[in-house]
Backbone as a printed PyTorch tensor [residue, N CA C, xyz], in Angstrom:
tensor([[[  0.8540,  -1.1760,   0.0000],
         [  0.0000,   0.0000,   0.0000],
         [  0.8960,   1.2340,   0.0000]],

        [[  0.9640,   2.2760,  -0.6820],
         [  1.0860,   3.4830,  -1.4220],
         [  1.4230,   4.3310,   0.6080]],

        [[  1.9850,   4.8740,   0.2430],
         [  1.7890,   5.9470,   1.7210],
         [  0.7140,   6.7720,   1.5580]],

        [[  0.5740,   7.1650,   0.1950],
         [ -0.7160,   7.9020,   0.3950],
         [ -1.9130,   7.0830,   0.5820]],

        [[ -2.4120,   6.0550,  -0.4850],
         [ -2.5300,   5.3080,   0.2280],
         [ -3.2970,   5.0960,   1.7810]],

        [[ -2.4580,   4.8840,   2.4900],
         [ -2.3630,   4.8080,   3.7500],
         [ -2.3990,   5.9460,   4.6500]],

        [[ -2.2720,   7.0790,   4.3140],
         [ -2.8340,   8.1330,   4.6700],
         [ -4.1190,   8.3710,   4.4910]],

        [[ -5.1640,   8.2140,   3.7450],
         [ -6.0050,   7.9640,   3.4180],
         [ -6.6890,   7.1140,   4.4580]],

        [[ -6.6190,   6.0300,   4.5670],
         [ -6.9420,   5.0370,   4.5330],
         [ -7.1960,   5.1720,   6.7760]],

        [[ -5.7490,   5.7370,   7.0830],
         [ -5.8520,   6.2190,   8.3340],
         [ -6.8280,   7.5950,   8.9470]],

        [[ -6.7650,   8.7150,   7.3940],
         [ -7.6460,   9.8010,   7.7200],
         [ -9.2550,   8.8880,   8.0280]],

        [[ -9.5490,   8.0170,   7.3760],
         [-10.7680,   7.8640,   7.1480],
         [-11.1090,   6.6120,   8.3720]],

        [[-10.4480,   5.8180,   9.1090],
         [-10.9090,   5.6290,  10.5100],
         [-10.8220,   6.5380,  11.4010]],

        [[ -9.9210,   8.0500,  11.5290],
         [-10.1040,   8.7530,  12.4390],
         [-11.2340,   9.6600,  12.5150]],

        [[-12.3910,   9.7460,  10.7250],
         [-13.5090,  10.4010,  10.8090],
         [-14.0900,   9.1270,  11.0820]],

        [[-14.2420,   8.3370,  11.3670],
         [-15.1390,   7.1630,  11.8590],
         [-15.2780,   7.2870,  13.2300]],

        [[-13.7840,   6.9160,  13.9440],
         [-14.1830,   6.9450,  15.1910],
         [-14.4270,   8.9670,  15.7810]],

        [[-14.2700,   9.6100,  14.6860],
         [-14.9940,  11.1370,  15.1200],
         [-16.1640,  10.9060,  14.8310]],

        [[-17.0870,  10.3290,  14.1860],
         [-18.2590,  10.1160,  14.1360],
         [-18.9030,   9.9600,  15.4470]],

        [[-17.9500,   8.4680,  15.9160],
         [-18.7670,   7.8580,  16.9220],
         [-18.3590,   8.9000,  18.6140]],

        [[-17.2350,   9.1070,  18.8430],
         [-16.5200,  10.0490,  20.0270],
         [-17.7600,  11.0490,  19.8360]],

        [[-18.0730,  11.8930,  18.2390],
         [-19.3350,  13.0140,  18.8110],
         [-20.0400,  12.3030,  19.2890]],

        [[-20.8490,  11.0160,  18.9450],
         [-22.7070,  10.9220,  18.8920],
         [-22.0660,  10.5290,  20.6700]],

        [[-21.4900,   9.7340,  21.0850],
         [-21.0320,   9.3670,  22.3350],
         [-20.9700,  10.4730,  23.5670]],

        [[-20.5620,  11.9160,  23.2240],
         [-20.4750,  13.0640,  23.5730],
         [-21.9980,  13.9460,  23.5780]],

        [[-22.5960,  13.1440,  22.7830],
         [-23.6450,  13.6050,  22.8950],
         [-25.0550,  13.3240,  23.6450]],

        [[-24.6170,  11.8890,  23.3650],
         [-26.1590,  11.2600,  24.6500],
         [-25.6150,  11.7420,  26.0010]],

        [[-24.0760,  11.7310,  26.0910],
         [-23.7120,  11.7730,  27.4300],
         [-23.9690,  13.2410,  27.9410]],

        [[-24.2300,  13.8820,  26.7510],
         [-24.7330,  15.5040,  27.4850],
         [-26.2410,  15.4920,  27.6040]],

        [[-26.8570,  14.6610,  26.7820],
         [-28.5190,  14.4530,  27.4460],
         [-28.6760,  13.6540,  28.9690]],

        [[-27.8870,  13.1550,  28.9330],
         [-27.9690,  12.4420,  30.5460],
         [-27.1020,  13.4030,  31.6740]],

        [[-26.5740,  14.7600,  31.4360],
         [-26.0240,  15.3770,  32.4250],
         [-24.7410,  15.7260,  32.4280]],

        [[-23.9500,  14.5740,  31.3090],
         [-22.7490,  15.1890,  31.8170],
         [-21.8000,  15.9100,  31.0690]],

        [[-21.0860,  16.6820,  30.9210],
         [-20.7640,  17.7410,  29.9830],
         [-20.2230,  17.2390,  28.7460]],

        [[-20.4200,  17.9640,  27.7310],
         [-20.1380,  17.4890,  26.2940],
         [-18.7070,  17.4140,  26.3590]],

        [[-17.8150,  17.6410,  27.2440],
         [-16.2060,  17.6990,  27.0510],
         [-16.1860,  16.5940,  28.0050]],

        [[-16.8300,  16.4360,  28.8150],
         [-16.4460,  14.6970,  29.5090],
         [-16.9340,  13.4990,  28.6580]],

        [[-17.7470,  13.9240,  27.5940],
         [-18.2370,  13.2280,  26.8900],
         [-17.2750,  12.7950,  25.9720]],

        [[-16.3850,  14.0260,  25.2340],
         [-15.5380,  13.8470,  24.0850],
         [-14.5630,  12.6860,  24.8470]],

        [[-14.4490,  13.2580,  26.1920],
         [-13.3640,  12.4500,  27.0150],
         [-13.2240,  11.0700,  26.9010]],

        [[-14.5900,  10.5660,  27.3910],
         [-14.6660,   9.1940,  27.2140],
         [-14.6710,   8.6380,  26.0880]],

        [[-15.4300,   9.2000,  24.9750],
         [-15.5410,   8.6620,  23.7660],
         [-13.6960,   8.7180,  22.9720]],

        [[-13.1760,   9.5290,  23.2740],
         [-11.9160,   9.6810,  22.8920],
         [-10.6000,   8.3280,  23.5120]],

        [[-11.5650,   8.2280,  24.7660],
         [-10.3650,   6.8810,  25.6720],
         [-10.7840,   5.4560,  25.0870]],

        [[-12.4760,   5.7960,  24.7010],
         [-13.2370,   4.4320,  24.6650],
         [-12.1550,   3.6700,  23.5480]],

        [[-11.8000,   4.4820,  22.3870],
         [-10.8200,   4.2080,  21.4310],
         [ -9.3490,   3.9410,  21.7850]],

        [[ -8.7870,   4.2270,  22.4360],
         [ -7.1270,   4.1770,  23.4610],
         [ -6.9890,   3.1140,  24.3140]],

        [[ -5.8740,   2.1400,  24.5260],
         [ -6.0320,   1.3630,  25.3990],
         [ -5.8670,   1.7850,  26.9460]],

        [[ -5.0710,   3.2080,  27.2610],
         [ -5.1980,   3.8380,  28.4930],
         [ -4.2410,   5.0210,  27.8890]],

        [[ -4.8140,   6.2540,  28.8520],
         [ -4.0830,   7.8310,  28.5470],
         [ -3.4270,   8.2330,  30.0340]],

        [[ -2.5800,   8.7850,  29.7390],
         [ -1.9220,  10.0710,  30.8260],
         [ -3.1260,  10.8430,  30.7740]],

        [[ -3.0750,  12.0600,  31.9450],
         [ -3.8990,  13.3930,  31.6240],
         [ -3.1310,  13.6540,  30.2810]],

        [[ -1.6290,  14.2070,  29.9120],
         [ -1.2190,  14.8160,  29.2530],
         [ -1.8190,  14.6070,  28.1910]],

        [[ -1.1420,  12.8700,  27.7140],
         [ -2.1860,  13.0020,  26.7730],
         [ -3.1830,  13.1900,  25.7320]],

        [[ -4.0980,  12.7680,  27.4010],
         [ -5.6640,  13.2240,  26.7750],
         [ -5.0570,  14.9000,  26.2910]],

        [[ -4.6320,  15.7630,  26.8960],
         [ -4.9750,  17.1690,  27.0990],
         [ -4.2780,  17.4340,  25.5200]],

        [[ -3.0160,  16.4010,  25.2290],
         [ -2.6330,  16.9290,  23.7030],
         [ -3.8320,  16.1800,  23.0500]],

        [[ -4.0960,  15.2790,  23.2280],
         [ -5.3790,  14.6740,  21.6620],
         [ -6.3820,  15.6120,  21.7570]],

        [[ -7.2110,  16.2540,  23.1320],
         [ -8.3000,  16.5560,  22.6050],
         [ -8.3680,  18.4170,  22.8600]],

        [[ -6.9890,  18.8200,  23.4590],
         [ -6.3220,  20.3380,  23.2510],
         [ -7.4190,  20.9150,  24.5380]],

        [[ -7.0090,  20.3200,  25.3300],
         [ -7.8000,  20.7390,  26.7190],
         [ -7.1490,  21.1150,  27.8480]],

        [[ -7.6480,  22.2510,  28.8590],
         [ -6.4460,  22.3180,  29.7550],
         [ -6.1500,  21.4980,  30.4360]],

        [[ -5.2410,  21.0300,  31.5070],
         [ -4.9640,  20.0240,  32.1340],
         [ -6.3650,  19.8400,  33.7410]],

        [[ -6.4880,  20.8700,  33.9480],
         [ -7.4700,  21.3970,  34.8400],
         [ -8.5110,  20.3530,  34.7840]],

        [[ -8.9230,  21.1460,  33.3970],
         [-10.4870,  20.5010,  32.6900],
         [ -9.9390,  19.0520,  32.7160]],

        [[ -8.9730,  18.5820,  32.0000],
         [ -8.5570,  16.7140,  31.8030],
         [ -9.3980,  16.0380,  33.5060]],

        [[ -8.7850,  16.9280,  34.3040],
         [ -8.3040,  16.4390,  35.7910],
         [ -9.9980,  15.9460,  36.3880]],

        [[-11.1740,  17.2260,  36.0130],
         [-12.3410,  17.4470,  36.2490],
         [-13.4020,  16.5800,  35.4050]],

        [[-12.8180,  16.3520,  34.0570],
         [-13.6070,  15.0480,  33.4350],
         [-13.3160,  14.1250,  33.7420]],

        [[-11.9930,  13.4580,  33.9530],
         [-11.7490,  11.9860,  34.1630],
         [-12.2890,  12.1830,  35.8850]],

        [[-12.4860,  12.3770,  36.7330],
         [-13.0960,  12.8270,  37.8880],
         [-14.3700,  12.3270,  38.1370]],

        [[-15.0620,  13.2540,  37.0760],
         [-16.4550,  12.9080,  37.1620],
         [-16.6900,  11.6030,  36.3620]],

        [[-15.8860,  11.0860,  35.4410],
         [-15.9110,  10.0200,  34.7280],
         [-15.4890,   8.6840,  35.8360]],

        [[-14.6440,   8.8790,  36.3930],
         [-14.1900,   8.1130,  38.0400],
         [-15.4450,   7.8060,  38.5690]],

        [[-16.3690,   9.2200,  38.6420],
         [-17.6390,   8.9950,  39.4090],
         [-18.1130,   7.6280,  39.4190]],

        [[-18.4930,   7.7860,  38.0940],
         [-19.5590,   7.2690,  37.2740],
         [-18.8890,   5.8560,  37.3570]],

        [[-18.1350,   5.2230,  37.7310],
         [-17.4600,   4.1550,  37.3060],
         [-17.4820,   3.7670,  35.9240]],

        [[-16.8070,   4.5490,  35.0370],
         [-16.8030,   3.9680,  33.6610],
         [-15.1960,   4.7160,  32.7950]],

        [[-14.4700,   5.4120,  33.8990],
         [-13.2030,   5.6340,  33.4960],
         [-12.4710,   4.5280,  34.9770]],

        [[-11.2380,   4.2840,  34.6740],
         [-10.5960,   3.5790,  35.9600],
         [ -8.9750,   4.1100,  35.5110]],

        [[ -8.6180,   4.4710,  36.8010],
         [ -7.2350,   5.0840,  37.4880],
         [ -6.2890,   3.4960,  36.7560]],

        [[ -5.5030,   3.1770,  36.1700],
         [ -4.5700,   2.5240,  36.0840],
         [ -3.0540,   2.4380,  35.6400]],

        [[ -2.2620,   1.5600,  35.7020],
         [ -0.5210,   1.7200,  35.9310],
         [  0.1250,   0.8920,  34.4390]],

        [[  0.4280,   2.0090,  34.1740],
         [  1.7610,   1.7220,  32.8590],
         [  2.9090,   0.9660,  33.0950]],

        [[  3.3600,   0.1900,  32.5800],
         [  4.6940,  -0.7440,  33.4390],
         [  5.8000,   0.4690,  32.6930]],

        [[  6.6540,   0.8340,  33.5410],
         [  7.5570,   1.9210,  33.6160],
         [  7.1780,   3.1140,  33.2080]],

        [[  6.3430,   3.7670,  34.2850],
         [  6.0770,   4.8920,  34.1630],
         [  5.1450,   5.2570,  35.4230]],

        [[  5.6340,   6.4600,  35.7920],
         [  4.7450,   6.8440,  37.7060],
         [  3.5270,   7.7080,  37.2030]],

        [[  3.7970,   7.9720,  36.0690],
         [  2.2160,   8.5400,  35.5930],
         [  1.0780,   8.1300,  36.1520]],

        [[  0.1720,   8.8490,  36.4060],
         [ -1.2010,   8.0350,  36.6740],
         [ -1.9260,   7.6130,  34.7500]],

        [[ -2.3260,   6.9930,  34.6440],
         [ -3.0220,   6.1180,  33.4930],
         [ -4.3400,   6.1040,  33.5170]],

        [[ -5.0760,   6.2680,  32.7160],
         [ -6.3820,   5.9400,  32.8150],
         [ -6.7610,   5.6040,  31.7440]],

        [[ -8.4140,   4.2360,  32.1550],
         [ -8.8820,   3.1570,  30.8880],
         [-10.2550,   3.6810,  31.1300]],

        [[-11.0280,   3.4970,  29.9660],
         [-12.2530,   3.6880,  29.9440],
         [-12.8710,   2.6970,  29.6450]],

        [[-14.2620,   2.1150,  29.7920],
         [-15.0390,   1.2430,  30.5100],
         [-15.1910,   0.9730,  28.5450]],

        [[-15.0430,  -0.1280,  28.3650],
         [-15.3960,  -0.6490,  26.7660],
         [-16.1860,  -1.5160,  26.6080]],

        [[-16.8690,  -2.2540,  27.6670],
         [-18.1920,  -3.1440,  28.0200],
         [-19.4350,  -1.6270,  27.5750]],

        [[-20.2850,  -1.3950,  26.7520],
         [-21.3040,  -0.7260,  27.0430],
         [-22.2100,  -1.4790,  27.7790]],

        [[-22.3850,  -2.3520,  27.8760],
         [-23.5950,  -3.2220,  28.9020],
         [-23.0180,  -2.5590,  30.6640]],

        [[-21.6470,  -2.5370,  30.5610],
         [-20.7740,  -2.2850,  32.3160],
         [-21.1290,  -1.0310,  32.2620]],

        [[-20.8920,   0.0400,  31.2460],
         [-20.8120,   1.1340,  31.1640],
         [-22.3970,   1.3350,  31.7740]],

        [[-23.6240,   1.0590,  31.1460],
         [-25.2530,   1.2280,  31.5230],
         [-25.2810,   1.0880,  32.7770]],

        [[-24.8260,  -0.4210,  33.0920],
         [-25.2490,  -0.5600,  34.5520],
         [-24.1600,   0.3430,  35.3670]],

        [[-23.1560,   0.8940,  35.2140],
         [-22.5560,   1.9270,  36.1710],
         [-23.0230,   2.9070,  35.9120]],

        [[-23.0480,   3.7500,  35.1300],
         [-23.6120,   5.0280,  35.0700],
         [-24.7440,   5.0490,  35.2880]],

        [[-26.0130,   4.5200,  34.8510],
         [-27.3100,   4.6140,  35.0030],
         [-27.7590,   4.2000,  36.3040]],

        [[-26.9370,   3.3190,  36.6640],
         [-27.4700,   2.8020,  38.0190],
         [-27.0860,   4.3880,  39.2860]],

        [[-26.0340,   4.3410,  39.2870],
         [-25.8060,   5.7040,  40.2340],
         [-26.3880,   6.7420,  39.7150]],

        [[-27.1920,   7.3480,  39.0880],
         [-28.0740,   8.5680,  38.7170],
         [-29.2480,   7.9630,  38.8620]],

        [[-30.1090,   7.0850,  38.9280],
         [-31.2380,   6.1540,  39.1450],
         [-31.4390,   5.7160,  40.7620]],

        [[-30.4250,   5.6450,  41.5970],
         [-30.2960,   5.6140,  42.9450],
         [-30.0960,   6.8940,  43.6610]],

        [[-29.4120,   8.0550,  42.5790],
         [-29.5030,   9.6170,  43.3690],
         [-31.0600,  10.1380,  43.2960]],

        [[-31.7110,  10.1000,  42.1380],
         [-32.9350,  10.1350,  41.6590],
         [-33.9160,   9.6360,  43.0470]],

        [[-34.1330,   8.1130,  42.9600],
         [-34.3470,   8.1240,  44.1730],
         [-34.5940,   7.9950,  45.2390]],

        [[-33.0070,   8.1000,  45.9540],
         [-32.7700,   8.7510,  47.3840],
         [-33.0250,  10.1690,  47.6730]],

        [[-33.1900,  11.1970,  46.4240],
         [-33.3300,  12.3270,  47.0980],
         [-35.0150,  12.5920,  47.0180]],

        [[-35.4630,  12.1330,  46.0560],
         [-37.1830,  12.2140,  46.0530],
         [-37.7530,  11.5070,  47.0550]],

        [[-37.3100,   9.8890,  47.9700],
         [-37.9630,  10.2540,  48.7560],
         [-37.3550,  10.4020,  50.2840]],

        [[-36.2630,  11.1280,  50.4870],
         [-35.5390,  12.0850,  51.3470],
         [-36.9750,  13.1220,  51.0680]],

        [[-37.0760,  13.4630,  50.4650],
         [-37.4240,  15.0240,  50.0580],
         [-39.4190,  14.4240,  50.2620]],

        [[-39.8380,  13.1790,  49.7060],
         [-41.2470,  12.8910,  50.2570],
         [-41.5810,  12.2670,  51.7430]],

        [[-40.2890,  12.1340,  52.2630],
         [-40.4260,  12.0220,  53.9360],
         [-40.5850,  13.0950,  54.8530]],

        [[-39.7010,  14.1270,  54.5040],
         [-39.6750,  15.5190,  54.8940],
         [-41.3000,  15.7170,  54.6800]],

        [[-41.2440,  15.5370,  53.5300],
         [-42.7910,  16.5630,  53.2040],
         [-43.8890,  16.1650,  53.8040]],

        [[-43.9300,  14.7390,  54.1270],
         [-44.9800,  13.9650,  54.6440],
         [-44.7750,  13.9770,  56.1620]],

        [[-43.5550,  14.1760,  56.4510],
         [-43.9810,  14.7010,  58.0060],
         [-44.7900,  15.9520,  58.4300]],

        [[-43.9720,  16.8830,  57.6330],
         [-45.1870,  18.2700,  57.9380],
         [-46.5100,  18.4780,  57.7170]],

        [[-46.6370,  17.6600,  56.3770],
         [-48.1060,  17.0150,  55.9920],
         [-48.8960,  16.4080,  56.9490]],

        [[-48.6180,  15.8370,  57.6930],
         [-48.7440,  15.0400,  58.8960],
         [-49.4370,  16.1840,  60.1930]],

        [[-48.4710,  16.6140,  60.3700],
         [-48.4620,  17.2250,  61.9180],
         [-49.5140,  18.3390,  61.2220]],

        [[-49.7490,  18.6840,  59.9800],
         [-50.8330,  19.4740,  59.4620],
         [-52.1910,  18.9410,  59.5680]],

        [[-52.2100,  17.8820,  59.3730],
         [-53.1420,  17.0900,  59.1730],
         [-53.7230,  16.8820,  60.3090]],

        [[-52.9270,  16.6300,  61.5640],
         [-53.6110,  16.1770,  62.6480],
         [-53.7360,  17.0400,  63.8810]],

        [[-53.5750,  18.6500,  62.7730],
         [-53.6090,  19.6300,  64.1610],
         [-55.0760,  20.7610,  64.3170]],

        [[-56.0410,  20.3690,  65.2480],
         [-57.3130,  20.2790,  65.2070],
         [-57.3310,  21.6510,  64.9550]],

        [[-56.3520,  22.9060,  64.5710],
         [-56.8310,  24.0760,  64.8990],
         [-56.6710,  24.5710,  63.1100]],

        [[-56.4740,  23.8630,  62.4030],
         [-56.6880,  23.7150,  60.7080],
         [-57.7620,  23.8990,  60.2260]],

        [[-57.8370,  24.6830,  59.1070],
         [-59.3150,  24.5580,  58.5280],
         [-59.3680,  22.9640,  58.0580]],

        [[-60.4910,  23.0820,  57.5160],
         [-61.4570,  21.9170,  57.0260],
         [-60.4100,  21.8170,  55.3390]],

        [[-60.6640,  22.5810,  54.8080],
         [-60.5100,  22.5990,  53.1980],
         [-59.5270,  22.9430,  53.3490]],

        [[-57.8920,  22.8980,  54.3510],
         [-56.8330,  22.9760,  54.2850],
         [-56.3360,  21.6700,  54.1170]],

        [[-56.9480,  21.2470,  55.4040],
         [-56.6080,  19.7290,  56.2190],
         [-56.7940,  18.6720,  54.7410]],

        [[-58.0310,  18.7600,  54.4110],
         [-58.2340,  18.3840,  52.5630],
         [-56.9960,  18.4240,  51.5670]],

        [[-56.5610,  19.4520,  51.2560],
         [-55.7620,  19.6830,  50.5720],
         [-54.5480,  19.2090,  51.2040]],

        [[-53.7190,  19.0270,  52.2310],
         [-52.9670,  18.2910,  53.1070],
         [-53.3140,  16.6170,  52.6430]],

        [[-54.1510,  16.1090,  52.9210],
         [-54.6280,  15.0340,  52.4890],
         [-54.1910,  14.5750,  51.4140]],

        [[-54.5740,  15.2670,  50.4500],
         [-54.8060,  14.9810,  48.8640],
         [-53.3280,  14.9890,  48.6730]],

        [[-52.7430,  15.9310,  48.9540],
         [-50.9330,  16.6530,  48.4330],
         [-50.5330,  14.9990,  49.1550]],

        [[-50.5340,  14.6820,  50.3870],
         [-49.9230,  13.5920,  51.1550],
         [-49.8390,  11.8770,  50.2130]],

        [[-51.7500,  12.2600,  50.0500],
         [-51.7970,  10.7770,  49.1830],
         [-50.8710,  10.4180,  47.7800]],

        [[-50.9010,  11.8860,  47.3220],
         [-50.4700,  11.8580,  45.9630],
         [-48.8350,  11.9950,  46.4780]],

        [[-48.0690,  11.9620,  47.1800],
         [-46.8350,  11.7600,  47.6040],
         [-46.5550,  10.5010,  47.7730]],

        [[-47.1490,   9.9850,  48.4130],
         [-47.0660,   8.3630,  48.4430],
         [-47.6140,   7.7310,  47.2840]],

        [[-48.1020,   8.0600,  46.8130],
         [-48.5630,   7.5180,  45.4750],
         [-47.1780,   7.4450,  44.4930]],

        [[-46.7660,   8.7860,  44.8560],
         [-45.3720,   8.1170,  43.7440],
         [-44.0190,   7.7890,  44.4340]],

        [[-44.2600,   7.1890,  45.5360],
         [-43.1570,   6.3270,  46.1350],
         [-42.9990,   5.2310,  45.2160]],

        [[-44.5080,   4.4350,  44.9060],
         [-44.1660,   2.9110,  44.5400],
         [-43.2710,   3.4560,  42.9890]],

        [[-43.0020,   4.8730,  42.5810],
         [-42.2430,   4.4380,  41.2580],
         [-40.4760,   5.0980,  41.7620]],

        [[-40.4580,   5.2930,  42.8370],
         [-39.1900,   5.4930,  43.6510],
         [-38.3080,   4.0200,  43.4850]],

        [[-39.0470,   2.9880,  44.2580],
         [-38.7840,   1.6930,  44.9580],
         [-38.6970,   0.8960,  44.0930]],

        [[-39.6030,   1.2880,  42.5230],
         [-39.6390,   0.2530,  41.6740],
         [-38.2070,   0.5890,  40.8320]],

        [[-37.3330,   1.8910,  40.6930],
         [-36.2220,   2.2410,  40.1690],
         [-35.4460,   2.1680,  41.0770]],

        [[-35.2700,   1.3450,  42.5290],
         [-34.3290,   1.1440,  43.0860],
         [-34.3960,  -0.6100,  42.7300]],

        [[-35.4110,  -1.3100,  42.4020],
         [-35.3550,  -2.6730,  42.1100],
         [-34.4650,  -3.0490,  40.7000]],

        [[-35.1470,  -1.5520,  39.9160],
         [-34.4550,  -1.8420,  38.8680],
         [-33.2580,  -1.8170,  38.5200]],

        [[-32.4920,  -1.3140,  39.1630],
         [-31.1810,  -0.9860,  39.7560],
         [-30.5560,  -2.6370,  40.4270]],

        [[-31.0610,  -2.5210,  41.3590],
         [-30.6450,  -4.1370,  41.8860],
         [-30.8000,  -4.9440,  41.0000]],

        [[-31.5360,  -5.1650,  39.6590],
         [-31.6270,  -5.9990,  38.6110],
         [-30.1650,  -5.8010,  38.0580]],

        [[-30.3570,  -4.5360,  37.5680],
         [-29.0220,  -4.7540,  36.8350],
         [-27.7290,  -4.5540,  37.3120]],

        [[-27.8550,  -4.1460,  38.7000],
         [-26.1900,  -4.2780,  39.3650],
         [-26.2400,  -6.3680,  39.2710]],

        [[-27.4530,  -6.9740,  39.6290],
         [-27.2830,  -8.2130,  39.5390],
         [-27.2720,  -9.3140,  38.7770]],

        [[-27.3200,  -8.4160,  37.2510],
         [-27.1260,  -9.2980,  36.0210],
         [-28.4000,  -9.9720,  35.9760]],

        [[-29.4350,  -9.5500,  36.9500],
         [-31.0100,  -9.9750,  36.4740],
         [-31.5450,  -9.3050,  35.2600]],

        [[-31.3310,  -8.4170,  34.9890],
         [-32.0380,  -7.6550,  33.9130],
         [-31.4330,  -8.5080,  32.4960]],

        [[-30.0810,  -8.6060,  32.1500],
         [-30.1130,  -9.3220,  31.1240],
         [-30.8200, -11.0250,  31.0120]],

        [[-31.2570, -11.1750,  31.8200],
         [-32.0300, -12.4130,  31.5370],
         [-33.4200, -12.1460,  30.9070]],

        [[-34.0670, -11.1070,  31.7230],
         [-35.3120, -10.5550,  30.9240],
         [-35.2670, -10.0490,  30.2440]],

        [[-34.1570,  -9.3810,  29.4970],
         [-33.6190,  -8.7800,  28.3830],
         [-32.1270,  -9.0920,  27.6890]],

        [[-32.5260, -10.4560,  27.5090],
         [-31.2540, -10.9490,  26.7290],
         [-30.1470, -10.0680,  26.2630]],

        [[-28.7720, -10.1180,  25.8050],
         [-28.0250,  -9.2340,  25.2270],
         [-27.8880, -10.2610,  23.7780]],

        [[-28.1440,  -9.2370,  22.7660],
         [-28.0930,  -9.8910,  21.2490],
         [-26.7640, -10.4380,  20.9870]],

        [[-26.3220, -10.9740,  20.1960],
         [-25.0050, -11.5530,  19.6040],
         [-25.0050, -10.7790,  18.4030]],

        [[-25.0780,  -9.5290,  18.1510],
         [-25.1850,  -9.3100,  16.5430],
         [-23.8520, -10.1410,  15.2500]],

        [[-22.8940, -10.7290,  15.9090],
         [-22.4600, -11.6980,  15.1920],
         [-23.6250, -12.4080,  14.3070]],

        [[-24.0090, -13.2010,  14.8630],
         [-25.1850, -13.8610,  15.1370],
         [-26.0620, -13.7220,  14.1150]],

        [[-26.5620, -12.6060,  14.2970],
         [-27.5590, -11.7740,  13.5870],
         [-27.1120, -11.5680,  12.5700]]])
């Protein structure tokens, strides 16, 4: 093969995997997390592990910002801290299972979700409460106390049912009810 050739041939997997690093950068900014932690991951998903540096020369970022995406990417469990044989650098790999990647990320935003809704419908239902049962209330307050209370608990059961769902798939239950395809296969 020709060097050009092969220049070619290399330009045109690096607009491939730029294809995929944007669209990757992009769901990950519909789910919250910034379009530059996005490039981040989608940029490692391709690398077998990066320095900050680096990342900071491939994707021309300050070192700051590198430090603050792979961070929040740490969060998420879907970047991991790892060691280069001769070298004190810190290293980092990004999560190349998308099935590992779902159940880490989705699961910890699906368990913040909620723990803080019903943190936040316990609170409310206590005051609801002590409203409710304090005889010096109107009539058509105490009502409306009522109603606000029921309809709080009413959407607990979809709290509890996204913490099950969660335990499904931290427990590899969910792919049984939802097979994973072989697109080989296919």
């Amino acid at each position: 093969m020709s060097n050009q050739h092969e220049d070619q041939a290399r330009a045109s997997i690096e607009r491939a995997k730029s294809l995929v690093i944007d669209s990757i950068a992009e769901t990950m900014d519909l789910y919250g997390v910034t379009r530059s932690a996005g490039n981040l991951y989608g940029t490692m998903y391709f690398e077998k592990d990066m320095t900050l540096d680096e990342m900071r020369e491939k994707l021309g970022m300050s070192k700051p910002s590198m430090s603050t995406g792979v961070k929040k990417l740490q969060d998420y469990d879907i970047v991991k801290q790892t060691f280069r044989k001769g070298t004190r650098r810190q290293t980092f790999v990004a999560e190349k299972d998308f099935f590992q990647f779902f159940a880490n990320f989705f699961s910890k935003k699906w368990l913040r979700e909620a723990k803080i809704n019903l943190d936040a419908i316990q609170k409310a239902q206590r005051e609801l409460h002590d409203l409710i049962e304090d005889p010096d209330v109107e009539e058509n307050l105490r009502e409306e106390a009522v109603i606000t209370y029921r309809q709080m608990e009413a959407s607990k059961s979809y709290y509890h049912w996204l913490q099950k769902m969660v335990a499904s798939i931290e427990s590899g239950e969910i792919f049984e009810i939802i097979p994973i395809e072989d697109e080989e296969k296919n």
